[in-house]
VOVEX-7019 format. One record per residue (C-alpha): residue in three letters; x, y, z. Coordinates in Angstrom, 3 decimals. Example, Ala and Ser with C-alpha at 12.3 -4.5 7.8 and 13.67 -1.06 7.14 Angstrom:
BEGIN
ALA/12.300/-4.500/7.800
SER/13.670/-1.060/7.140
This chain:
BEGIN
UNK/78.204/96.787/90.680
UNK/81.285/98.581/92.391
UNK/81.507/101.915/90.727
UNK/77.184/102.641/92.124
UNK/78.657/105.192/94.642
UNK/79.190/108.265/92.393
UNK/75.512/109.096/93.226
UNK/75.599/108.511/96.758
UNK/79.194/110.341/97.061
UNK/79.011/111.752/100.352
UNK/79.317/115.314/100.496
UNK/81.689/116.103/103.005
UNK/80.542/119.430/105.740
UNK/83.961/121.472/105.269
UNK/82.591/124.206/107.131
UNK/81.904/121.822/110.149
UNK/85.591/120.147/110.058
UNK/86.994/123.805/110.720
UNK/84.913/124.622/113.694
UNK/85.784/121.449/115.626
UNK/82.583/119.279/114.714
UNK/80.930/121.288/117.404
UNK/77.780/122.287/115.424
UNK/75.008/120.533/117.126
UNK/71.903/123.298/116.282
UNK/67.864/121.890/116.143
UNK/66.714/120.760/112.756
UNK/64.629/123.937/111.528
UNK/61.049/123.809/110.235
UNK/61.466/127.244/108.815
UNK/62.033/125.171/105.152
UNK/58.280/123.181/105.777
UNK/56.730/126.727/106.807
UNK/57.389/128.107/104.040
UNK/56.831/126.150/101.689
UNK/53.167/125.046/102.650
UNK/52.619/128.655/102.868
UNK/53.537/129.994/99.869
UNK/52.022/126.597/97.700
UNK/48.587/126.725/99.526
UNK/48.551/130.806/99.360
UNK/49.710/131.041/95.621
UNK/46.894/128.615/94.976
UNK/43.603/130.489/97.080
UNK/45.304/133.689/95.602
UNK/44.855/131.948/92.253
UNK/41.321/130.594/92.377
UNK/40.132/133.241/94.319
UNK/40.855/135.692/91.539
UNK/39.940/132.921/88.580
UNK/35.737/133.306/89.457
UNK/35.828/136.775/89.223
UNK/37.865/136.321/85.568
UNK/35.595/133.925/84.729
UNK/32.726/136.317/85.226
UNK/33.753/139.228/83.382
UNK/34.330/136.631/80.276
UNK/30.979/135.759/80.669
UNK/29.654/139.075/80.855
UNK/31.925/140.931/78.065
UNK/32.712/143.295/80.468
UNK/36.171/142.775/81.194
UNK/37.528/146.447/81.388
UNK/34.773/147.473/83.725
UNK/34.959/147.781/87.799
UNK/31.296/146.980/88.001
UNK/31.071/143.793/85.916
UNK/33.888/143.097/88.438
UNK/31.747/143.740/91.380
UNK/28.344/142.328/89.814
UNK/30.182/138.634/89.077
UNK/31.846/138.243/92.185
UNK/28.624/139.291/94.209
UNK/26.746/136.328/92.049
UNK/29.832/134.108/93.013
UNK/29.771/134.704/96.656
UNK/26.514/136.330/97.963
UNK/24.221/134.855/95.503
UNK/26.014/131.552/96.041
UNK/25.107/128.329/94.134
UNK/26.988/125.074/94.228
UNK/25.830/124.223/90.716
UNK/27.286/127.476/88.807
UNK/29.432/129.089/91.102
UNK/33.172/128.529/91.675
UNK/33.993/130.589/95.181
UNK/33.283/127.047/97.304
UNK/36.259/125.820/95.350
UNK/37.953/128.924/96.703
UNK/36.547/128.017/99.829
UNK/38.196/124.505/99.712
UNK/41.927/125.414/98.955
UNK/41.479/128.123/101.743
UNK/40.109/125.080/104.174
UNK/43.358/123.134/102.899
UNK/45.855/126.054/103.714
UNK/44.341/126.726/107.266
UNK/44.496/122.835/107.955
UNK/47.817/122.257/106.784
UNK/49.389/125.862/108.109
UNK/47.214/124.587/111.487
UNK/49.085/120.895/111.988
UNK/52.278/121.527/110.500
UNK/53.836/124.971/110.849
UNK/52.102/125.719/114.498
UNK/51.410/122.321/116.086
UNK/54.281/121.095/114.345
UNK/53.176/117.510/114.138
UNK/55.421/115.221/112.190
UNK/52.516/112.618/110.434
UNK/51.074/112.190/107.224
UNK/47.428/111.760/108.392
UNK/46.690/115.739/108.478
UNK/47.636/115.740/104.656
UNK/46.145/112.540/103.859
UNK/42.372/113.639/105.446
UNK/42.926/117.261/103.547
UNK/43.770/115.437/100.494
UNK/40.454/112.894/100.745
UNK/38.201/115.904/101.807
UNK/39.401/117.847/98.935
UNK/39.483/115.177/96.321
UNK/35.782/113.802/97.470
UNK/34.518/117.476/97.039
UNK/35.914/117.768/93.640
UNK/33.988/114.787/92.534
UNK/30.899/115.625/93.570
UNK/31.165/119.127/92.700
UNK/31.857/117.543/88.709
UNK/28.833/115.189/88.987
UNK/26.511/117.396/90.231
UNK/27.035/120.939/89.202
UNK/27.315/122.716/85.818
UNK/31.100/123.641/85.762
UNK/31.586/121.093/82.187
UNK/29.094/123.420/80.737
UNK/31.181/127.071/80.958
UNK/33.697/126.066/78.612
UNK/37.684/125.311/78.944
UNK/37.747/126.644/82.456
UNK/34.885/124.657/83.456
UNK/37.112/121.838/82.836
UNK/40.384/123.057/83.680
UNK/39.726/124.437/87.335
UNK/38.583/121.111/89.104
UNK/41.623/118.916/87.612
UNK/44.001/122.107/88.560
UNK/42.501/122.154/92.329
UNK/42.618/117.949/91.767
UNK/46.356/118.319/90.940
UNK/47.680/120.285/93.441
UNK/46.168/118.445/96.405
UNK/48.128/115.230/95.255
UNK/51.217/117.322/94.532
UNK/51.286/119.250/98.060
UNK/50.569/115.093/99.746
UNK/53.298/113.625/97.835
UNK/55.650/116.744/98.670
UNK/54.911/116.816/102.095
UNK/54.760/113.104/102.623
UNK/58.154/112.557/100.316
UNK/60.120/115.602/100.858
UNK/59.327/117.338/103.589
UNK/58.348/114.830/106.413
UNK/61.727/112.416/105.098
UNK/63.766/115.325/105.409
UNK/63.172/116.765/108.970
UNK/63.166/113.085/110.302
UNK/66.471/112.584/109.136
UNK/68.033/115.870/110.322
UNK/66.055/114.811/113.831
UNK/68.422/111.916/113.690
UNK/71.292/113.254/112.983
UNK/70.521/115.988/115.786
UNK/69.684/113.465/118.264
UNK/73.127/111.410/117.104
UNK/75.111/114.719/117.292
UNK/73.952/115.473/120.710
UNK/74.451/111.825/121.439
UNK/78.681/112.457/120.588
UNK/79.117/115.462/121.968
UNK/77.747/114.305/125.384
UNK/80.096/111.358/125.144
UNK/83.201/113.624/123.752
UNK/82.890/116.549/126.777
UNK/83.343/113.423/129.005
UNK/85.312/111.769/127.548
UNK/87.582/114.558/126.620
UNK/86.976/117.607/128.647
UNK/88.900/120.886/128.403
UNK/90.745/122.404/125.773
UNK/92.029/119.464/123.524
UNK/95.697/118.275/123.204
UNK/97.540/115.951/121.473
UNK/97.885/113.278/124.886
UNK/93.806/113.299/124.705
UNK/93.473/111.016/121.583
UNK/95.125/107.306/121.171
UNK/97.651/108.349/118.463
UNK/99.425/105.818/116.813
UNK/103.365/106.349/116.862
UNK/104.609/107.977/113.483
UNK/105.506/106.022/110.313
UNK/108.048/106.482/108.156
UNK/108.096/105.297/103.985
UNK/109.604/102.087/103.524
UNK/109.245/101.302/107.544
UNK/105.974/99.253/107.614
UNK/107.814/96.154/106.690
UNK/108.946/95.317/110.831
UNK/107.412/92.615/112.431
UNK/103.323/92.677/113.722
UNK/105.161/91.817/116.877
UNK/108.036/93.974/117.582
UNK/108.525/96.203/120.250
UNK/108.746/94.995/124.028
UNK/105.433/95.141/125.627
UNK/103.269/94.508/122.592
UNK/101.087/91.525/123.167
UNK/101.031/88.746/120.604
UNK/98.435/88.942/118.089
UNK/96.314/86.275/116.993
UNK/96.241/84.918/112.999
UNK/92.993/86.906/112.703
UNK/93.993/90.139/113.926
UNK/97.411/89.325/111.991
UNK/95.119/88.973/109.013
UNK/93.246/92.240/109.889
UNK/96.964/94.125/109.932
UNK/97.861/92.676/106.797
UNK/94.585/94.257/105.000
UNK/95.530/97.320/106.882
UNK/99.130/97.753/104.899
UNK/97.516/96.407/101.879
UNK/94.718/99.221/101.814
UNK/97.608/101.690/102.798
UNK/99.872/100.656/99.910
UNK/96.615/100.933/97.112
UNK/95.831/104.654/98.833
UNK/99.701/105.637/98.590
UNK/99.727/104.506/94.825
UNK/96.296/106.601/94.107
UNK/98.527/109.664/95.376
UNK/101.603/108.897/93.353
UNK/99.461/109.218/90.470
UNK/97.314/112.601/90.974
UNK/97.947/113.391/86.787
UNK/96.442/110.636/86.292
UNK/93.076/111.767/88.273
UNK/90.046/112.428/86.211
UNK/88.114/115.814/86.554
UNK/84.775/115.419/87.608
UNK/83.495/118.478/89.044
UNK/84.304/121.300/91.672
UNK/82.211/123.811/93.256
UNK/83.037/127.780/94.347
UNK/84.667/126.981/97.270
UNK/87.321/124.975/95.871
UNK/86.520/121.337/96.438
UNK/87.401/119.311/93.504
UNK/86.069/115.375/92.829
UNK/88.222/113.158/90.678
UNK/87.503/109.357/89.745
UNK/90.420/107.013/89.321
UNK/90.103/103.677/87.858
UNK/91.839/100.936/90.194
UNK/92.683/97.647/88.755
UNK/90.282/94.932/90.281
UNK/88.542/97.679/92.153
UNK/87.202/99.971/89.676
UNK/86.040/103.791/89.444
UNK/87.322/105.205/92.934
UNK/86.447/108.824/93.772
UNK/88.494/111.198/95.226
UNK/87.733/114.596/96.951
UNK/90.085/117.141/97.028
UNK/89.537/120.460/99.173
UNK/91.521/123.042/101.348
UNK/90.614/123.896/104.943
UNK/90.979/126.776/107.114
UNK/92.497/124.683/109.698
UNK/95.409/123.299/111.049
UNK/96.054/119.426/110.198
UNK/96.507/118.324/113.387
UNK/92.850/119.422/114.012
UNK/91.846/117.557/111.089
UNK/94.060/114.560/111.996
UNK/92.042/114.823/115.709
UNK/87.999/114.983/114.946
UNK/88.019/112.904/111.670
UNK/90.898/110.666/111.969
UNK/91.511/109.549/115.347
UNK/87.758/110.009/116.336
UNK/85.839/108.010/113.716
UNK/83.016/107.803/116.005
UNK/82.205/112.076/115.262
UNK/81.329/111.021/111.648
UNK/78.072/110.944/112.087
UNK/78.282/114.801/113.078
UNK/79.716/116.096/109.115
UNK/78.628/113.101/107.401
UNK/74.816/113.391/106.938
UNK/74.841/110.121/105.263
UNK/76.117/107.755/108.532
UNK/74.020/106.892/110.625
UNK/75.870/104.863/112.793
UNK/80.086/104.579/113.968
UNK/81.404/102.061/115.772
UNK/85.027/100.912/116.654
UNK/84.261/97.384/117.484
UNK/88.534/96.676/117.875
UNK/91.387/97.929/118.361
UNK/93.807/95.522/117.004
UNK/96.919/97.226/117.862
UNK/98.773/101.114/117.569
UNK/97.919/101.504/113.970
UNK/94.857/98.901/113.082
UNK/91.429/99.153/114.268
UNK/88.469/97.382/113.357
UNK/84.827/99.832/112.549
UNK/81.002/99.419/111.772
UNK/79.058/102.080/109.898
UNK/75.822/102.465/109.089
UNK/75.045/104.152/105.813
UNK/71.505/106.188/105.929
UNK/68.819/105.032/103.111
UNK/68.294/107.674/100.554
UNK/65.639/108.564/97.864
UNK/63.052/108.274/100.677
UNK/63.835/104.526/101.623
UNK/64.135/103.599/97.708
UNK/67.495/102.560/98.450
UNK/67.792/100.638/101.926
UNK/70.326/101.370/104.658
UNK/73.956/99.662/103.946
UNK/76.082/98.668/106.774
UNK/80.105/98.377/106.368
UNK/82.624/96.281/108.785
UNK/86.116/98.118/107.663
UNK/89.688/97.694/108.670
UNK/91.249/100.748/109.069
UNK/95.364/101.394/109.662
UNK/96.230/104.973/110.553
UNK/99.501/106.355/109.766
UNK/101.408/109.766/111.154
UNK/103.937/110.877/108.917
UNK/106.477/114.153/108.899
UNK/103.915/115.736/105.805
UNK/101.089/113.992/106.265
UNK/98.009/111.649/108.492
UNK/96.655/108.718/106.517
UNK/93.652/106.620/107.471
UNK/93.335/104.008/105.013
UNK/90.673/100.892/104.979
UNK/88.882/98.633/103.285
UNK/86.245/95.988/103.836
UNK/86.239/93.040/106.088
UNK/84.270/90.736/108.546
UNK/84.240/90.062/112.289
UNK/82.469/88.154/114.334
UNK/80.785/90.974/116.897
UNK/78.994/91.961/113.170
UNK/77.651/89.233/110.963
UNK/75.349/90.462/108.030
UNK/71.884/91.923/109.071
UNK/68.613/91.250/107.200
UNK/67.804/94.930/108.480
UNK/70.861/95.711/106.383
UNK/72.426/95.418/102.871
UNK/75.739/94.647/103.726
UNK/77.879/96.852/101.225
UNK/81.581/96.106/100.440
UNK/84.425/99.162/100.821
UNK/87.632/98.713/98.298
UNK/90.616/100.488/99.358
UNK/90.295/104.484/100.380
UNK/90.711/106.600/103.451
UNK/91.620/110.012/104.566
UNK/94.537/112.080/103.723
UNK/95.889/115.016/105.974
UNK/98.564/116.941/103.767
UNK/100.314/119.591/106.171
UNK/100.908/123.334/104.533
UNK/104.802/123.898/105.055
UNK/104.323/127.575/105.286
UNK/101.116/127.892/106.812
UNK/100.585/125.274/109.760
UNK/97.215/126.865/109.728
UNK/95.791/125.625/106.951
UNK/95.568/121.914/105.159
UNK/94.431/120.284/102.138
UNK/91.839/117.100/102.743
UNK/91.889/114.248/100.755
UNK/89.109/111.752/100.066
UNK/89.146/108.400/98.343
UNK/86.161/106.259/98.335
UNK/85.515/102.878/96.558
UNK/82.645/101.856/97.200
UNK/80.047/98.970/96.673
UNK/76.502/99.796/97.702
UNK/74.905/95.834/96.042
UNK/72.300/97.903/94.277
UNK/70.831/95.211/92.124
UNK/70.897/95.997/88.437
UNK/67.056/95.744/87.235
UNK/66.902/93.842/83.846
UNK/64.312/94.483/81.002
């Protein structure tokens, strides 16, 4: 149902739109360092120091340095695997080198390191129940070997679920960032102006009314790409009526920097969100890397995965594919979007509106869920006293076809 997007709201990289989009760093493995470190060290710190507890329970000598000394010497030098707990020790030690080993130095980027650690461990703990006297010393008897059980399914599902799925998504969008910028210093090289971009000419209220076809030198357009202007103006007019009504915006949320999301009900459209913020930048720089260059999305949008301008129907109308990253891990499934967009220049403002549509370069995918856009865009609003600064607007309406699951 249309309204499914307010969990998948894109959250839009201010800090990138105010240095240009030029942010194109490696994906870091600092995040998957650490935190196999500090799980698999907090838990040999853990059982390392449980035995020795253990012991001095045993021995009523818990306030004494040598019980200390004579239970820890029975749980490692006079070692035996049917009372003593150090091999356990031993194991989550064997499981932090392993993992440390494949992941933070070799850096490898496959579950099968985890997923032999996690059998090795898991087969040990088994036995070690069976065949040992562990059920015999009391609660901890039982309570170490599901503890040591636990964690080794925690740290595969975390790495395997969180970890892994994380750094192979920022290695796309890296790869896809690098991929832009390439193509943009070509494309574009040198300091950027205003005669770089295709800009459409600048509109004026009440002036989109004139004919698809006036104007010497503007070729005749077809009854599709008529049809493809006329969704254009109609996505335009739904966008300008959203903004005539900003009292009527509901709060949602905001955050410290400023950035405010709203939801607005549309008639035959539904809940629409709308993200309000203020940049530390000029709107004509703005206007530039979002608006005219739909293509650089995928460089402060985390959650496209693809761009594509697949026609330009004329000045203000342009036809675009985008490809919407899975989430939850690949619980929900990549969406793909055809859109009609019309951009607009006006003396306060730059609108790019859209909404969905179909074409024939793009007919659905079964790779894809195709989802369904209702009218949004991107608003520019220009600071009268401060050129150098701008306030971004947002709207998105948004259809993901997320099946509803019945009971």
């Amino acid at each position: 149902p249309r309204g499914t997007a307010s969990r998948w709201l894109p959250l839009l990289s201010l800090d990138c739109l105010t240095r240009g989009c030029q942010d194109t760093s490696l994906p870091r493995t600092g995040l998957r360092s650490t935190n196999l470190f500090l799980t698999d060290h907090q838990t040999a710190v853990s059982l390392y120091q449980l035995p020795g507890q253990l012991g001095c329970v045993q021995t009523n000598s818990l306030k004494t340095k040598d019980g200390i000394q004579k239970n820890l010497k029975n749980e490692i030098i006079n070692y035996n695997f049917k009372t003593s707990f150090f091999d356990i020790f031993v194991l989550a030690f064997f499981r932090f080198f392993v993992l440390l080993l494949a992941y933070a130095v070799v850096k490898l980027r496959h579950w099968w390191v985890i997923a032999v650690t996690t059998l090795v461990s898991s087969a040990f703990l088994i036995v070690k129940v069976i065949l040992s006297e562990l059920l015999t010393k009391g609660a901890f008897g039982y309570l170490l070997p599901i503890v040591s059980f636990v964690i080794a399914w925690l740290e595969t599902w975390f790495l395997d679920f969180k970890v892994l799925t994380q750094e192979a998504e920022e290695e796309r969008w890296y790869l896809a960032a690098q991929a832009v910028a390439s193509r943009s210093s070509l494309l574009y090289p040198g300091a950027l102006s205003e005669g770089q971009f295709y800009s459409p000419p600048e509109s004026f209220a009440g002036s989109d009314n004139e004919s698809d076809e006036e104007g010497a030198g503007r070729k005749a357009l077809t009854a599709q790409e008529k049809e493809y202007v006329r969704q254009g103006k109609d996505a335009m007019e739904v966008v300008d009526q959203i903004l005539a009504q900003e009292e009527n915006w509901k709060f949602e949320k905001n955050n410290d920097f400023g950035d405010v999301v709203y939801t607005f009900e549309i008639p035959f459209h539904g809940k629409t969100f709308i993200l309000k913020a203020f940049l530390q930048c000029s709107a004509e720089t703005v206007y530039q890397e979002v608006i005219l260059q739909p293509e650089k999305m995928i460089l402060w949008n985390r959650t496209v995965a693809a761009c594509q301008i697949l026609q330009r129907v004329e000045d203000n109308t342009i036809i675009s594919y985008d490809v919407a990253a899975g989430a939850a891990g690949g619980v929900v499934s990549p969406r793909d979007f055809v859109n009609v967009r019309r951009i607009e220049r006006r003396r306060d403002r730059y609108i790019s509106s859209g909404m969905s549509t179909t074409h024939s370069l793009k007919p659905p995918l079964s790779k894809y869920v195709r989802g369904e856009n209702g009218p949004g865009g991107f608003i520019v609003l220009k600071c009268p006293s401060n050129p150098r600064v701008c306030t971004f607007i947002w709207i998105l309406n948004t259809d993901l076809k997320v099946k509803a699951v019945c009971c």
